[in-house]
C-alpha positions in Angstrom: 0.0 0.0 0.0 1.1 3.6 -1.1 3.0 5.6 1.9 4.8 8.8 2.5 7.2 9.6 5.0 7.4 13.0 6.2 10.7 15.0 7.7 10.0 16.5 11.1 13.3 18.5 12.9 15.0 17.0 15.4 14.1 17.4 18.8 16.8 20.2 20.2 18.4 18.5 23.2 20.1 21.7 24.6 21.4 25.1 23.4 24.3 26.6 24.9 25.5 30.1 24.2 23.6 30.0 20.6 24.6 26.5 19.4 21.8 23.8 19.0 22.4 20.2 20.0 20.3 17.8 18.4 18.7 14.4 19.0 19.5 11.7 17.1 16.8 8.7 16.5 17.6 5.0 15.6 17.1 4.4 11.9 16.2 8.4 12.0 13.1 7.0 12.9 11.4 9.7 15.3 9.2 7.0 16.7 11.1 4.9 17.9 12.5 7.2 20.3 16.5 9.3 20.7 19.6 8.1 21.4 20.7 8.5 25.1 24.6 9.5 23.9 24.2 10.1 20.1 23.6 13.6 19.4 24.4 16.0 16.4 25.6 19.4 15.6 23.6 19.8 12.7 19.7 19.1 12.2 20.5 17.7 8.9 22.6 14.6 10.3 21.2 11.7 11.8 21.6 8.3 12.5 21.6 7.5 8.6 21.0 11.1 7.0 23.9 13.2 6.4 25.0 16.3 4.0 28.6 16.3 4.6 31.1 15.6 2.5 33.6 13.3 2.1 31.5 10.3 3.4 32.4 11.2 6.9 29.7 13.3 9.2 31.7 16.0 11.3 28.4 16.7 13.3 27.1 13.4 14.9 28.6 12.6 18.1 28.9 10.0 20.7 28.8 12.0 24.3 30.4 9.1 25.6 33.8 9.7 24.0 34.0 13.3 24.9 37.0 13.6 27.1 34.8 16.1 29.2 32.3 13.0 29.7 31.9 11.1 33.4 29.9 8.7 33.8 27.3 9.7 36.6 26.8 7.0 39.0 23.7 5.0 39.5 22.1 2.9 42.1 23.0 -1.2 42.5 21.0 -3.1 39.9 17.8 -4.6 40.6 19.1 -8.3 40.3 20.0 -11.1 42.5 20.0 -9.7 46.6 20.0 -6.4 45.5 16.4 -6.3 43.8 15.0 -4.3 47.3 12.4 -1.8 47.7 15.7 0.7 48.6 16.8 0.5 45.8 13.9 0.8 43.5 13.2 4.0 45.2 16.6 5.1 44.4 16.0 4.3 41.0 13.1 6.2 40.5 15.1 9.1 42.3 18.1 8.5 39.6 15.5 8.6 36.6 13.4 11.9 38.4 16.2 13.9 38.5 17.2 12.9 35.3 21.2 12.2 36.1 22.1 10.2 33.1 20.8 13.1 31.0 22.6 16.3 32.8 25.0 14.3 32.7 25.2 14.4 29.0 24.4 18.0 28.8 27.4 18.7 31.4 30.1 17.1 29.0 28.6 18.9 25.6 28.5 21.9 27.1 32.4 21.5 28.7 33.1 20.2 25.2 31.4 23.2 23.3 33.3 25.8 25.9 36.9 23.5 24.9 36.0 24.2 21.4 35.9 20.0 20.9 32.5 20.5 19.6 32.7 22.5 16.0 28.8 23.6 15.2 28.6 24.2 11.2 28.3 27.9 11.7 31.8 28.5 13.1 33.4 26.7 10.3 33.8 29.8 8.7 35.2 31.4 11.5 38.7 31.5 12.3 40.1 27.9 13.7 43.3 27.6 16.6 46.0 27.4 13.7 45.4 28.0 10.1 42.2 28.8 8.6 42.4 26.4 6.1 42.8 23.5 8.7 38.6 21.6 8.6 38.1 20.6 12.0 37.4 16.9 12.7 35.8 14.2 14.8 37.7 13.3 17.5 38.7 9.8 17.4 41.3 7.7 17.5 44.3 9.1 18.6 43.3 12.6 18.4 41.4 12.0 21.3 43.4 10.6 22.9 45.6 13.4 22.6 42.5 16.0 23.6 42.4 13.7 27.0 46.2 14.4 27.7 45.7 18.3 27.1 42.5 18.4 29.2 44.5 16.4 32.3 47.1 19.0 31.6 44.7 21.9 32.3 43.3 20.8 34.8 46.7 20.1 36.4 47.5 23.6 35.7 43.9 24.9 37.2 45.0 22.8 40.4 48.3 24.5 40.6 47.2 28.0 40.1 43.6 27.9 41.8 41.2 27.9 39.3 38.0 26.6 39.2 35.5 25.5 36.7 33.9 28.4 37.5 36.6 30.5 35.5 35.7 28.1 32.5 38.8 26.2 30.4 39.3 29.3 28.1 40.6 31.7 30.8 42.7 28.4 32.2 43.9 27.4 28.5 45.0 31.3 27.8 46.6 31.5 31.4 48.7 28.3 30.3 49.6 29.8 27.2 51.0 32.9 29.0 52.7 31.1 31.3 54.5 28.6 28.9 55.7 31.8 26.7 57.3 33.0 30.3 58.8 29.2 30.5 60.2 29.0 26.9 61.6 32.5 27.4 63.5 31.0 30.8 64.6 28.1 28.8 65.6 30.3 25.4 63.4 28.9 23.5 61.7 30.2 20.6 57.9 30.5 21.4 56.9 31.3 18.0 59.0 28.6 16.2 57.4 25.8 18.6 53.7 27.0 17.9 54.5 27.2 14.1 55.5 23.6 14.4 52.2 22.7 16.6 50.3 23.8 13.6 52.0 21.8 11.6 51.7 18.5 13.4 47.9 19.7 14.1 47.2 20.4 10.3 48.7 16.4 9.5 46.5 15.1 12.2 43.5 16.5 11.3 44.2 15.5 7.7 42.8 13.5 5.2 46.0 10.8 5.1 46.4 7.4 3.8 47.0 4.4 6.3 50.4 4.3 6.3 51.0 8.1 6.8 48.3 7.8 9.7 50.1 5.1 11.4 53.2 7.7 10.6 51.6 10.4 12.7 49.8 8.6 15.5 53.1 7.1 16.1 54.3 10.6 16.8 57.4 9.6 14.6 60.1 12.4 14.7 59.9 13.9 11.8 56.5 12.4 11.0 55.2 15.9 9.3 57.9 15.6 6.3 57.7 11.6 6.0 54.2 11.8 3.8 53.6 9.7 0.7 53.4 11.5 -3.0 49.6 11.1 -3.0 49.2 12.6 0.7 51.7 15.1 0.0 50.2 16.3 -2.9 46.2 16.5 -0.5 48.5 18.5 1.6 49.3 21.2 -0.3 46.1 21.6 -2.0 44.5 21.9 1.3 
């Protein structure tokens, strides 16, 4: 029998200081209800649906692999000796107050604030390094690397008494200053070492082939001059 299927927006799941964060639905199926950790960045990206390029969304997200996510704790499982009236009260206290999803809505907004999180409308804007650097997913290694900075900076925010309060873009700027004072003291060229960050940033953010990604993740000295003809030539048509 004949059907149509009509396109409804997303649901927003939060907005935080003018960026929209999406729900995503299994099979983008609205009915069937969202995701609890898959969200997007763009109403246009789903589950299946997606107008990126490159056959790769930038948008859709797993909360759970945010560095900025912690898993909220939860009340003892009702199995076994701990199915009790306690702790089915608890439960209904956990899903009231709705932990599991502040919890979620904590770590996108730390993310957004971190700049982990690119909506499309700052695309065009100017990124950390080079303009012409496209921001993308963190996975892999690259997170990996995003959860070493963040344990750094909040090392830092230990040392020097800041708070979340203060947010991570005064602590990250305060770190910046502070590590030009340290390569001054150890007569080193501030400059030279950021113009090298950008480029190991710009190669692990690329498009690369296998080999020149297991190059890079492997943090090879060098690495940013060992590429292949083919990723060589991506590279300087980026």
């Amino acid at each position: 029998m004949p059907y149509t299927t009509e396109w409804v927006d997303p649901e927003v799941f939060l907005e935080h200081k003018g960026v929209k964060v999406y729900c995503t639905y299994k099979d983008d199926d609205m009915m069937q209800g969202p995701y609890s950790y898959l969200f997007s960045l763009n109403d246009l990206c789903g589950d299946e649906s997606c107008g990126c390029d490159g056959g790769m969304c930038m948008y859709v997200f797993d909360v759970q692999e945010l560095p900025t996510w912690r898993e909220p704790s939860h009340p003892p499982y009702l199995t076994g000796m701990d199915d009790t009236p306690e702790n089915k009260v608890a439960w209904d206290k956990y899903h009231a107050e709705c932990v599991k999803e502040n919890a979620a809505k904590r770590a996108i907004k730390e993310a957004l604030d971190l700049g982990l999180l690119v909506p499309p409308a700052a695309e065009a804007k100017s990124q950390p390094f080079s303009q012409s650097v496209r921001p993308t997913p963190l996975v892999g290694m690259n997170l990996k690397r995003a959860q070493w900075a963040r344990q750094a900076v909040v090392a830092f925010m230990a040392a020097t008494g800041l708070s979340e309060a203060d947010g991570f873009d005064t602590a990250i700027s305060d770190l910046l200053v502070d590590l030009t004072h340290l390569t001054f003291e150890l007569n080193l060229d501030f400059q030279e070492l950021m113009a090298r960050a950008e480029r190991h940033y710009t190669a692990e953010t690329a498009s690369l082939c296998s080999a020149c990604r297991r190059a890079h993740d492997a943090e090879a000295d060098g690495a940013e001059d060992a590429l292949c003809i083919e990723c060589d030539r991506e590279q300087e048509g980026a």
